[in-house]
C-alpha positions as YAML, in Angstrom:
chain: A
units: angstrom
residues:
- id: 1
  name: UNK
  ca: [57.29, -78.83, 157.93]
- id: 2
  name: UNK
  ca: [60.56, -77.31, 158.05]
- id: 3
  name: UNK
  ca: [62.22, -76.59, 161.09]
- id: 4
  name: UNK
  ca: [64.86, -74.47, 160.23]
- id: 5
  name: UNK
  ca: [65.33, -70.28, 161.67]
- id: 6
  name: UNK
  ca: [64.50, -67.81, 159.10]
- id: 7
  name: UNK
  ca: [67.40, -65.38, 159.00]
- id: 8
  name: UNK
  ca: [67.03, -61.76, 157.13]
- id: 9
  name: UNK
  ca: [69.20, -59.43, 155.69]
- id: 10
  name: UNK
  ca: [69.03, -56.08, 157.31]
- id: 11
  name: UNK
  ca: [67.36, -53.02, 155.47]
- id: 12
  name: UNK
  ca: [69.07, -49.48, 156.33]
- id: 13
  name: UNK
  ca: [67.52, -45.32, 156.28]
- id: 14
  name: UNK
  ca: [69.48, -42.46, 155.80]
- id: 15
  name: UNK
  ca: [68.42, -39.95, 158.35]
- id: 16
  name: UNK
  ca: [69.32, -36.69, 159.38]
- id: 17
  name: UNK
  ca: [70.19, -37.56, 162.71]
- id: 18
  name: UNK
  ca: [72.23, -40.84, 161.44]
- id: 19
  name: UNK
  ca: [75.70, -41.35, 161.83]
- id: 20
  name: UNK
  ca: [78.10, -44.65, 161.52]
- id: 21
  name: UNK
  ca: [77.61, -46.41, 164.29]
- id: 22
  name: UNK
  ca: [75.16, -49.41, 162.62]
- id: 23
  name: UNK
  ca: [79.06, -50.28, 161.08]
- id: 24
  name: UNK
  ca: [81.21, -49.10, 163.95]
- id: 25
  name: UNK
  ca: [79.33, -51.73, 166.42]
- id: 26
  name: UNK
  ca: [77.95, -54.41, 163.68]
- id: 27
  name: UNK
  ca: [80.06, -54.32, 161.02]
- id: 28
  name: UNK
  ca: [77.12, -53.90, 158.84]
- id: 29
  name: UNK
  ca: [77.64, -52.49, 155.31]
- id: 30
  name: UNK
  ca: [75.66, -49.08, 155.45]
- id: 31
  name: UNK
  ca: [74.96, -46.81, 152.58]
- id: 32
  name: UNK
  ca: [76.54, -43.46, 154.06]
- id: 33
  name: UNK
  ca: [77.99, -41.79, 156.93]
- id: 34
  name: UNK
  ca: [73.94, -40.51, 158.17]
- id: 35
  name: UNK
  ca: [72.93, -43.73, 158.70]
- id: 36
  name: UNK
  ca: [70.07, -43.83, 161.38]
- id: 37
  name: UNK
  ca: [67.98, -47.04, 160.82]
- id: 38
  name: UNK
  ca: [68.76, -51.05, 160.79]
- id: 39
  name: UNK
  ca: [64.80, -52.33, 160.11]
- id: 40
  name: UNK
  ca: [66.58, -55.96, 161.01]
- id: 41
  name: UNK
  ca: [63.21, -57.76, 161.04]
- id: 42
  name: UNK
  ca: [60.05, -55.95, 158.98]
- id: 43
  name: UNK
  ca: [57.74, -56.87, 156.41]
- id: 44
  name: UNK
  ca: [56.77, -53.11, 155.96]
- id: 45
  name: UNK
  ca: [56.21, -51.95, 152.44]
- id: 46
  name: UNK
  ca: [58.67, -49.26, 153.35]
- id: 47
  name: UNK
  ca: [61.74, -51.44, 154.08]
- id: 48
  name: UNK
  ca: [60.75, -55.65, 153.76]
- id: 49
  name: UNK
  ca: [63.08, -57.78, 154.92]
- id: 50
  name: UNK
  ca: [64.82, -60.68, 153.19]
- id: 51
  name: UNK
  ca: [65.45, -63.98, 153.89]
- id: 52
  name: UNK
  ca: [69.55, -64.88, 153.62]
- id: 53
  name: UNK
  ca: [69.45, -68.26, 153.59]
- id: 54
  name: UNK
  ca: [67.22, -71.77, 153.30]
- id: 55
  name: UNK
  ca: [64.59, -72.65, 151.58]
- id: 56
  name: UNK
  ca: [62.98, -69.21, 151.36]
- id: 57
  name: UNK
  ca: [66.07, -67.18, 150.39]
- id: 58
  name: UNK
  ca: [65.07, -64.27, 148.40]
- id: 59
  name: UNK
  ca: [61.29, -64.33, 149.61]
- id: 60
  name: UNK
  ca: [60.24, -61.38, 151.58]
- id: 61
  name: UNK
  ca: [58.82, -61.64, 155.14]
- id: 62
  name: UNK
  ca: [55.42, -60.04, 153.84]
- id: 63
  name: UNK
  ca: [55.69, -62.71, 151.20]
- id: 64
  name: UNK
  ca: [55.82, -65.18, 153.95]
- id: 65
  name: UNK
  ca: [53.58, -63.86, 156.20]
- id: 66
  name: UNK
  ca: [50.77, -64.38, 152.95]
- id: 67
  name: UNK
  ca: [51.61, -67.29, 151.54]
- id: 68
  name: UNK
  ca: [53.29, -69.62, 154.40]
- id: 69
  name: UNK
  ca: [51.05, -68.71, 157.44]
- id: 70
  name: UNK
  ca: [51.98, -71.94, 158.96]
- id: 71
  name: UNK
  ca: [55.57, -70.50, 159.97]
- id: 72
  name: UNK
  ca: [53.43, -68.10, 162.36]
- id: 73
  name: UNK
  ca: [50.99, -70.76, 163.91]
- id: 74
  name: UNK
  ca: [48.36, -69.87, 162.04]
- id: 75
  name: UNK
  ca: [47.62, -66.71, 163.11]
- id: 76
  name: UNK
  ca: [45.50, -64.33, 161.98]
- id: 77
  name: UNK
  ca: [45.74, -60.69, 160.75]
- id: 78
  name: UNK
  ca: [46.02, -58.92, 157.17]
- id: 79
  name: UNK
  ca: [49.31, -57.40, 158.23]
- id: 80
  name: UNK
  ca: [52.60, -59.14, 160.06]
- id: 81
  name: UNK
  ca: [52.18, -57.25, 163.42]
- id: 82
  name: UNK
  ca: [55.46, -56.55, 164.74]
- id: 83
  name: UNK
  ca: [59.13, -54.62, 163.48]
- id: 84
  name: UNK
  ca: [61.97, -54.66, 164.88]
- id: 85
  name: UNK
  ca: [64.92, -51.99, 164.33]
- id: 86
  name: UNK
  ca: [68.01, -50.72, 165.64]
- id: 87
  name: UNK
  ca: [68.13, -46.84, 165.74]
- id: 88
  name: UNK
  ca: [71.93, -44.83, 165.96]
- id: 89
  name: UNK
  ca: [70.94, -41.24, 166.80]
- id: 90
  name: UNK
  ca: [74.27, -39.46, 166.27]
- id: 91
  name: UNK
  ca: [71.94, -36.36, 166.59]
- id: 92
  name: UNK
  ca: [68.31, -35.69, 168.61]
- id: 93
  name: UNK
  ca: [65.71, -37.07, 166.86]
- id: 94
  name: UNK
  ca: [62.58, -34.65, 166.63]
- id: 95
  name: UNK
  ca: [59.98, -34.56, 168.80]
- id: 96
  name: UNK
  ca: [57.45, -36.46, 168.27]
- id: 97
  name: UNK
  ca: [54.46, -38.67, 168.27]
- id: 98
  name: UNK
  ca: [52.48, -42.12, 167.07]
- id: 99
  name: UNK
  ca: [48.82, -42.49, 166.51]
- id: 100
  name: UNK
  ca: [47.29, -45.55, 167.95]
- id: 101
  name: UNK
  ca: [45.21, -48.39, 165.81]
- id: 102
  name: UNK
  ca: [42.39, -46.85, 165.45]
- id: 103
  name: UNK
  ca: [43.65, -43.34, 164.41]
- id: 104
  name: UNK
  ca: [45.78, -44.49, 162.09]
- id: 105
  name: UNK
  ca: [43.21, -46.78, 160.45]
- id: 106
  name: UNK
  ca: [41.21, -43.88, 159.64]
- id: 107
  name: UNK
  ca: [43.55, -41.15, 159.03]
- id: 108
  name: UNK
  ca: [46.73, -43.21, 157.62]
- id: 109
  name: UNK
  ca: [45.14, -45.52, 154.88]
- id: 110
  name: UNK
  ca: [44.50, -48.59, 156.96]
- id: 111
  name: UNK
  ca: [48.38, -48.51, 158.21]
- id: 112
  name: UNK
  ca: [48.48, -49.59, 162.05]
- id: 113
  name: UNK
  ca: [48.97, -47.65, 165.09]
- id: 114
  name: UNK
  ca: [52.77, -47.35, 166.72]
- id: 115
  name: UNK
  ca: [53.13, -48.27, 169.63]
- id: 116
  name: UNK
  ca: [56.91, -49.27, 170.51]
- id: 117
  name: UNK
  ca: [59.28, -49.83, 172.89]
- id: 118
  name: UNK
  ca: [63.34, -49.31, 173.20]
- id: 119
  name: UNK
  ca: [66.28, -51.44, 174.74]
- id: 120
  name: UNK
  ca: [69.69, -49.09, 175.50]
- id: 121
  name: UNK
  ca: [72.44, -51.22, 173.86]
- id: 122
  name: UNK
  ca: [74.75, -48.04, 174.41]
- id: 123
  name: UNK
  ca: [74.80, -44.57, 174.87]
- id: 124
  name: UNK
  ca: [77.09, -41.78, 175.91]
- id: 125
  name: UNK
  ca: [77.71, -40.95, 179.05]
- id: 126
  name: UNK
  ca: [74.97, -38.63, 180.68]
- id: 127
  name: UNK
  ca: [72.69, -39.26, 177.59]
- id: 128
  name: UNK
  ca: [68.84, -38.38, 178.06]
- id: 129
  name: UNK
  ca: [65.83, -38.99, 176.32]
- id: 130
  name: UNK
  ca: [62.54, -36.93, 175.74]
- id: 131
  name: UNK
  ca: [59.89, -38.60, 177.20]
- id: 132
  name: UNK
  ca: [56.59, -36.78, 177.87]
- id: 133
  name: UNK
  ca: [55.03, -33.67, 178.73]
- id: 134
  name: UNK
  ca: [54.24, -31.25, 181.52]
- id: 135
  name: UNK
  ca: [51.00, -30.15, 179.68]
- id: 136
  name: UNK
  ca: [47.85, -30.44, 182.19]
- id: 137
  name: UNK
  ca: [44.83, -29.98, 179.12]
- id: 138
  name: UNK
  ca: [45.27, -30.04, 175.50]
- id: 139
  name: UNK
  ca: [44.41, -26.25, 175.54]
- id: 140
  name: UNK
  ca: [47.51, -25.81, 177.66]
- id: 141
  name: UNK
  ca: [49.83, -27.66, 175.29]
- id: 142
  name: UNK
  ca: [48.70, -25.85, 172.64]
- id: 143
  name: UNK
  ca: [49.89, -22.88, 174.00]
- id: 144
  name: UNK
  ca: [53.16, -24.30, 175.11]
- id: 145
  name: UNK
  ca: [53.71, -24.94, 171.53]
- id: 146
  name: UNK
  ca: [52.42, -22.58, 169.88]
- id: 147
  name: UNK
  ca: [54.69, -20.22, 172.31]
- id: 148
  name: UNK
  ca: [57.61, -22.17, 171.49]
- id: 149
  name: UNK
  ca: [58.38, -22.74, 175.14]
- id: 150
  name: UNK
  ca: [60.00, -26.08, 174.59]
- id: 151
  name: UNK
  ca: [62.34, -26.60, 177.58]
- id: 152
  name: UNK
  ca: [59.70, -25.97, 179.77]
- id: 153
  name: UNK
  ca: [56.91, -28.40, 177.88]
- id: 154
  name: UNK
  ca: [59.35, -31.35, 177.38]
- id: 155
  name: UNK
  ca: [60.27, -34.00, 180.31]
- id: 156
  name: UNK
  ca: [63.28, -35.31, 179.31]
- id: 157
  name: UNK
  ca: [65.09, -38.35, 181.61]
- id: 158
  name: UNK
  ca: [68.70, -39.72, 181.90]
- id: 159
  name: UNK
  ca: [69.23, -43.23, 180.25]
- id: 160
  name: UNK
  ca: [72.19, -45.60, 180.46]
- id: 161
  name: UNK
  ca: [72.87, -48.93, 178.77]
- id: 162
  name: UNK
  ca: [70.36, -51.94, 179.80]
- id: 163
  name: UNK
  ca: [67.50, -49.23, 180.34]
- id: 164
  name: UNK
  ca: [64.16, -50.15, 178.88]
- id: 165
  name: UNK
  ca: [61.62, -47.59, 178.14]
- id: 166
  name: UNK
  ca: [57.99, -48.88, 176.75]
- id: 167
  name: UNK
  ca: [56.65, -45.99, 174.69]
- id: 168
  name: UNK
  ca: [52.89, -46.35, 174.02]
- id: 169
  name: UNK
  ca: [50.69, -44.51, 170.94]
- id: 170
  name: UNK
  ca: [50.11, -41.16, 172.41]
- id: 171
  name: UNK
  ca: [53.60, -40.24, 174.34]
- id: 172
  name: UNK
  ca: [55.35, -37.52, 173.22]
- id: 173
  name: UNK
  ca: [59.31, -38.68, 172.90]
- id: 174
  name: UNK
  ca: [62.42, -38.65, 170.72]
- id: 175
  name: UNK
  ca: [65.66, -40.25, 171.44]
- id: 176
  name: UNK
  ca: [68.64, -37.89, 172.01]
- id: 177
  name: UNK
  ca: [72.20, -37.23, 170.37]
- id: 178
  name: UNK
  ca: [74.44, -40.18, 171.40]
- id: 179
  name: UNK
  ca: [71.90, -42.92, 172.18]
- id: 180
  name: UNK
  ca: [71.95, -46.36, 169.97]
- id: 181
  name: UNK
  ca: [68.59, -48.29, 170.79]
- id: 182
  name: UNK
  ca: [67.10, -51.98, 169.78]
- id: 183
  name: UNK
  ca: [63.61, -50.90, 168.86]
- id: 184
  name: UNK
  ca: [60.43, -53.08, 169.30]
- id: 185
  name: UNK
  ca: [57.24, -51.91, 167.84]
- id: 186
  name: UNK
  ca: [54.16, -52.27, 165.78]
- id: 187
  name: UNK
  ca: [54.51, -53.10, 162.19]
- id: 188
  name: UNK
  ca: [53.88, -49.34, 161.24]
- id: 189
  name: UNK
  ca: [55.53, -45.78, 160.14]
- id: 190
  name: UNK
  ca: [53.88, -43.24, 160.85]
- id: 191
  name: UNK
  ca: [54.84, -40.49, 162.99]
- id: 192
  name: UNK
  ca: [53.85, -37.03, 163.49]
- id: 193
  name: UNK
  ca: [56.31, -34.22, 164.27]
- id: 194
  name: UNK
  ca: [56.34, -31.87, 167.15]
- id: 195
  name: UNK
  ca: [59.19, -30.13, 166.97]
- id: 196
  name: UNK
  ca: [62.64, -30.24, 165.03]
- id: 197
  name: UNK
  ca: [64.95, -27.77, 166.12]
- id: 198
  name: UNK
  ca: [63.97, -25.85, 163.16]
- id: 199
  name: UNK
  ca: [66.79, -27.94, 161.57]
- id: 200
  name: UNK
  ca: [67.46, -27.35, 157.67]
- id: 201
  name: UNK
  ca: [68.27, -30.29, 155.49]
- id: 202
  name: UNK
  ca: [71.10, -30.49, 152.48]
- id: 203
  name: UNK
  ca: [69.21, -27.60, 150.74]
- id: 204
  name: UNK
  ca: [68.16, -25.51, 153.21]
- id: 205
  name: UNK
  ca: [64.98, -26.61, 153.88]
- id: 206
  name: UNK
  ca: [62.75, -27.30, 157.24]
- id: 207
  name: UNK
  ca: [61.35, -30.88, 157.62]
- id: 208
  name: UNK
  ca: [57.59, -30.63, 157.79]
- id: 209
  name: UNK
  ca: [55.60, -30.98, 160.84]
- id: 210
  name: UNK
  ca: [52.67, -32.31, 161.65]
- id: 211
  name: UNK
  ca: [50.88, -30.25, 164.34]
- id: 212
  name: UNK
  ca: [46.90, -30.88, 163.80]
- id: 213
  name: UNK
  ca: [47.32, -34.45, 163.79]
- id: 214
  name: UNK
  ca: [49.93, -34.67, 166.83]
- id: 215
  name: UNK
  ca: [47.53, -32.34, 169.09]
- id: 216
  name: UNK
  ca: [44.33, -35.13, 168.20]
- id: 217
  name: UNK
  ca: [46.93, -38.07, 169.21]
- id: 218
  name: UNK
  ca: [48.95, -36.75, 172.30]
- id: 219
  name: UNK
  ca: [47.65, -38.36, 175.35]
- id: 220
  name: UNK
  ca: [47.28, -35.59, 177.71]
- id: 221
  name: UNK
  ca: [48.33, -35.64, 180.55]
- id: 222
  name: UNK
  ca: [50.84, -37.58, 180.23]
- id: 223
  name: UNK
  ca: [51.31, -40.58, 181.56]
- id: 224
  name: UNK
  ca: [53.86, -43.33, 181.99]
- id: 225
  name: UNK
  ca: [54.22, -47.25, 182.49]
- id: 226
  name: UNK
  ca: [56.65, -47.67, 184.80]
- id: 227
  name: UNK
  ca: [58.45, -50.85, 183.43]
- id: 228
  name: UNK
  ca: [59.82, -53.56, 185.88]
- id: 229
  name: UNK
  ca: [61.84, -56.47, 184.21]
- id: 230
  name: UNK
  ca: [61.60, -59.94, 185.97]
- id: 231
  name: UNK
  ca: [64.56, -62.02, 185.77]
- id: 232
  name: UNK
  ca: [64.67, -65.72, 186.03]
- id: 233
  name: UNK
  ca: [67.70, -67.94, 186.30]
- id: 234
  name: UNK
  ca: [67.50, -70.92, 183.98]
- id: 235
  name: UNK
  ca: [70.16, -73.72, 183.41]
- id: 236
  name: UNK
  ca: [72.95, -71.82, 181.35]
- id: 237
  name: UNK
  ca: [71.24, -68.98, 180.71]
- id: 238
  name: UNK
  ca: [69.44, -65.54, 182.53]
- id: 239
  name: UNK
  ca: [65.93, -64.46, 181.07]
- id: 240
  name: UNK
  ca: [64.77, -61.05, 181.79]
- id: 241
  name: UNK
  ca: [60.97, -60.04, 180.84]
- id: 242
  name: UNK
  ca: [60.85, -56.44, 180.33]
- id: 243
  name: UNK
  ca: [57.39, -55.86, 179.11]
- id: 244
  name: UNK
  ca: [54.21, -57.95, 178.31]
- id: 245
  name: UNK
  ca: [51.66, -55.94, 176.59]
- id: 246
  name: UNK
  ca: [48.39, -56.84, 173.86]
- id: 247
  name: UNK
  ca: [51.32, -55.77, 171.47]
- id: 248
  name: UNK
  ca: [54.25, -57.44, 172.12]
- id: 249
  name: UNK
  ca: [56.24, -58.91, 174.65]
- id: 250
  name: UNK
  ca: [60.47, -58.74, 175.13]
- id: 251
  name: UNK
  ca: [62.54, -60.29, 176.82]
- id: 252
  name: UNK
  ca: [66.73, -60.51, 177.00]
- id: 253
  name: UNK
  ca: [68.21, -63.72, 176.31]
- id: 254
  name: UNK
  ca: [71.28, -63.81, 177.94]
- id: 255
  name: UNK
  ca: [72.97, -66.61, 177.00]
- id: 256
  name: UNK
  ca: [75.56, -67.95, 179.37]
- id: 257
  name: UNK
  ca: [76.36, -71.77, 178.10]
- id: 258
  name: UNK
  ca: [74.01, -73.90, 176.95]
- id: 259
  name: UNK
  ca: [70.26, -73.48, 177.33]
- id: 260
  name: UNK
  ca: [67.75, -75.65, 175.88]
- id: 261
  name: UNK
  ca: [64.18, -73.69, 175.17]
- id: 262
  name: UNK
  ca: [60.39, -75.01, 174.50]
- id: 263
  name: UNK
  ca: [58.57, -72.87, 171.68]
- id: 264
  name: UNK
  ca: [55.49, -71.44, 173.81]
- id: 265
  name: UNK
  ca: [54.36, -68.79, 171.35]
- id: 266
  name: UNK
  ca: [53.39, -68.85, 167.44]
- id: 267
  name: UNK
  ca: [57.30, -67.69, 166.63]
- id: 268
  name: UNK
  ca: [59.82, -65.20, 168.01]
- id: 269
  name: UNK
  ca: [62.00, -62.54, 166.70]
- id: 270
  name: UNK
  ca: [65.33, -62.54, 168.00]
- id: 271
  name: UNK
  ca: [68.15, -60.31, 167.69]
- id: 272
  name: UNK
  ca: [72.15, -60.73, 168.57]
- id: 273
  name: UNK
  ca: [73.27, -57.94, 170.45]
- id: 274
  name: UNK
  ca: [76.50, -59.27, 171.42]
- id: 275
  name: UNK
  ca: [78.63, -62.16, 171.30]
- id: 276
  name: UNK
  ca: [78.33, -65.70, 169.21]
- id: 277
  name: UNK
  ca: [77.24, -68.94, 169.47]
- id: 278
  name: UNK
  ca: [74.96, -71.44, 168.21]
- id: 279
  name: UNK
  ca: [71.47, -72.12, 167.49]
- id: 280
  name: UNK
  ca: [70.68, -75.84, 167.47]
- id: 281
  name: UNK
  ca: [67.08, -77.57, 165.74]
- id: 282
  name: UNK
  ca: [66.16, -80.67, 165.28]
- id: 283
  name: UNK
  ca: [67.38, -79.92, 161.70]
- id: 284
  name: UNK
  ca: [70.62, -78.76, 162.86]
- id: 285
  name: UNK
  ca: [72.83, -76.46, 164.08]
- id: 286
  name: UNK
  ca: [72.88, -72.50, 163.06]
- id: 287
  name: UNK
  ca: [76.12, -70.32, 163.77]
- id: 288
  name: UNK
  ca: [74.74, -67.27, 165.30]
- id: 289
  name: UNK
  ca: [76.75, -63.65, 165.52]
- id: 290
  name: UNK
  ca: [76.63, -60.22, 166.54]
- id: 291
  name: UNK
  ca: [74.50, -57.98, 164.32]
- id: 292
  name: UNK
  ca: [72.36, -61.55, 163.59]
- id: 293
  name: UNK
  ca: [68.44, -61.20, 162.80]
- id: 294
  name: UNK
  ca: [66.16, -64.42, 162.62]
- id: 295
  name: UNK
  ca: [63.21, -65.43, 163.32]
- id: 296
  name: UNK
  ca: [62.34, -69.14, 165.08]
- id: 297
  name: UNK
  ca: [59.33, -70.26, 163.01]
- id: 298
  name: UNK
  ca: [56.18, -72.56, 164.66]
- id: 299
  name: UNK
  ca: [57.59, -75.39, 162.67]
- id: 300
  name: UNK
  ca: [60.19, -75.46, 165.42]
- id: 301
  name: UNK
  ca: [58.90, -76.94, 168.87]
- id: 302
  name: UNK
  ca: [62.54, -76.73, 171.07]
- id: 303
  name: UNK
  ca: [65.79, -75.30, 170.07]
- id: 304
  name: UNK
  ca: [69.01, -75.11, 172.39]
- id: 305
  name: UNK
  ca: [71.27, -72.48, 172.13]
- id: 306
  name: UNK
  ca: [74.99, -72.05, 173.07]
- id: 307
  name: UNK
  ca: [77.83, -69.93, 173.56]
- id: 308
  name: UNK
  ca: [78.10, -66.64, 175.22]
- id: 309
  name: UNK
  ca: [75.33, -64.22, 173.82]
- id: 310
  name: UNK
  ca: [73.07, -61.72, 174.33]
- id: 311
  name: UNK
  ca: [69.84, -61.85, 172.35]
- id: 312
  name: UNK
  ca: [66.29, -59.51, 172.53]
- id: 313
  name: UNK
  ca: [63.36, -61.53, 171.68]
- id: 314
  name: UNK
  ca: [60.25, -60.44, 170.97]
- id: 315
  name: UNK
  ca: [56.72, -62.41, 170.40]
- id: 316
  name: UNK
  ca: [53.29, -61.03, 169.47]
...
């Protein structure tokens, strides 16, 4: 038994619709100026995580996940469950959509579904979101799409910083120009386009879309889960639960002091959003920064932490 945190290296995607802000607000190193993704904690084939530091520096998280189940309680599953990103849309995203589990089992070699869910760390002022549809039947957002009548299909809704938005398989969405965004979500990456802009890459050319399999997933009507954080005052620190769902549940961390904590869950994912401080085990005591990524393994029964942070944490 070890009971140290498992901190990762952060993997980054060039996107279209990247820009700088990943180094602006972390300082991280990023590999050009259309950088749209930090996948801080994933053990996706796409973009695996690291480990910085310990025992298991070098090893992957999949590579964890298979051969040191002990670190997660125990639990079962082929496939770590969760990923957890940090998404700078300089520009809008597309339009688009997730299939759930059993969709994507079937139609996405075996990958899981997507659902996910997004914490404002900042956005401009009077920034917006797409999220949802005004579609009553499939038959009628067909139409809508195939008529190009876009403004009219697409429900899109003012955000601000500390807004929390949980974004289930089947919801239409895409974050807008101007929005940066902790992202919690199923260990998957697949998504389906609706609609780009008609947007040209470098060389001219139109990203694809992915209409047949978008009109079998969008849940129609559409609907929403209003989400309604609980906050809880504990001795030098405030916890907020956002959401609690089969998937995943998040909560903010905002450190105050000093706050000790009892591990009630097989591990957590936690990220630094602002500030620094210190994470303390019976092992000993971990500096912890803005831009951090670590996980708190099951070998770890009760941690404190200190100083004046703000952390997102996220269990299965």
């Amino acid at each position: 038994m070890n009971p140290q945190p498992i901190f990762f290296e952060p993997i980054f995607k060039e996107r279209i619709w990247g820009g700088t802000v990943l180094r602006e607000q972390f300082g991280y190193d990023i590999p050009s100026e259309k950088t749209g993704e930090c996948w801080a904690i994933s053990a996706h084939p796409n973009g695996p995580s690291i480990v910085k530091s310990g025992p298991w520096k070098g090893m992957t998280l999949e590579q964890l996940w298979r051969d040191h189940r002990e670190l997660f309680g125990g639990i079962e599953g082929e496939k770590f469950p969760l990923l957890t990103k940090i998404l700078d849309a300089n520009r809008d995203l597309s339009v688009q959509v997730h299939p759930d589990d059993q969709y994507a089992q079937s139609h996405e070699n075996g990958e899981l579904g997507k659902t996910e869910c997004w914490y404002v760390i900042d956005c401009e002022e009077d920034a917006e979101m797409i999220f949802g549809h005004t579609a009553k039947t499939k038959e009628e957002l067909a139409q809508m799409i195939q008529e190009g009548r876009w403004n009219e299909l697409l429900q899109r809704v003012k955000i601000q910083p500390g807004d929390f938005y949980y974004v289930p398989s089947g919801t239409i969405h895409a974050l807008c120009k101007g929005t940066l965004v902790l992202e919690t979500q199923q260990n998957s990456d697949t998504t389906y386009r609706v609609y780009d802009y008609d947007r040209t890459d470098d060389n001219g050319k139109k990203r694809e879309l992915h209409l047949e399999k978008a009109m079998e997933v969008i849940t129609v009507p559409h609907t929403a889960t209003k989400v309604e954080p609980k906050t809880e005052e504990k001795q030098g620190a405030t916890i907020t639960t956002f959401i609690q769902t089969p998937y995943f549940s998040v909560y903010q961390w905002s450190i105050k002091s000093r706050c000790q904590f009892k591990r009630s869950k097989p591990f957590y994912l936690c990220s630094v959003l602002s500030g620094n401080g210190n994470l303390k085990t019976a092992q000993g005591e971990y500096p912890i920064k803005k831009g951090d990524h670590f996980l708190i393994p099951a070998t770890i029964d009760t941690f404190e932490l200190s100083g004046e942070t703000n952390i997102i944490t996220s269990h299965v």
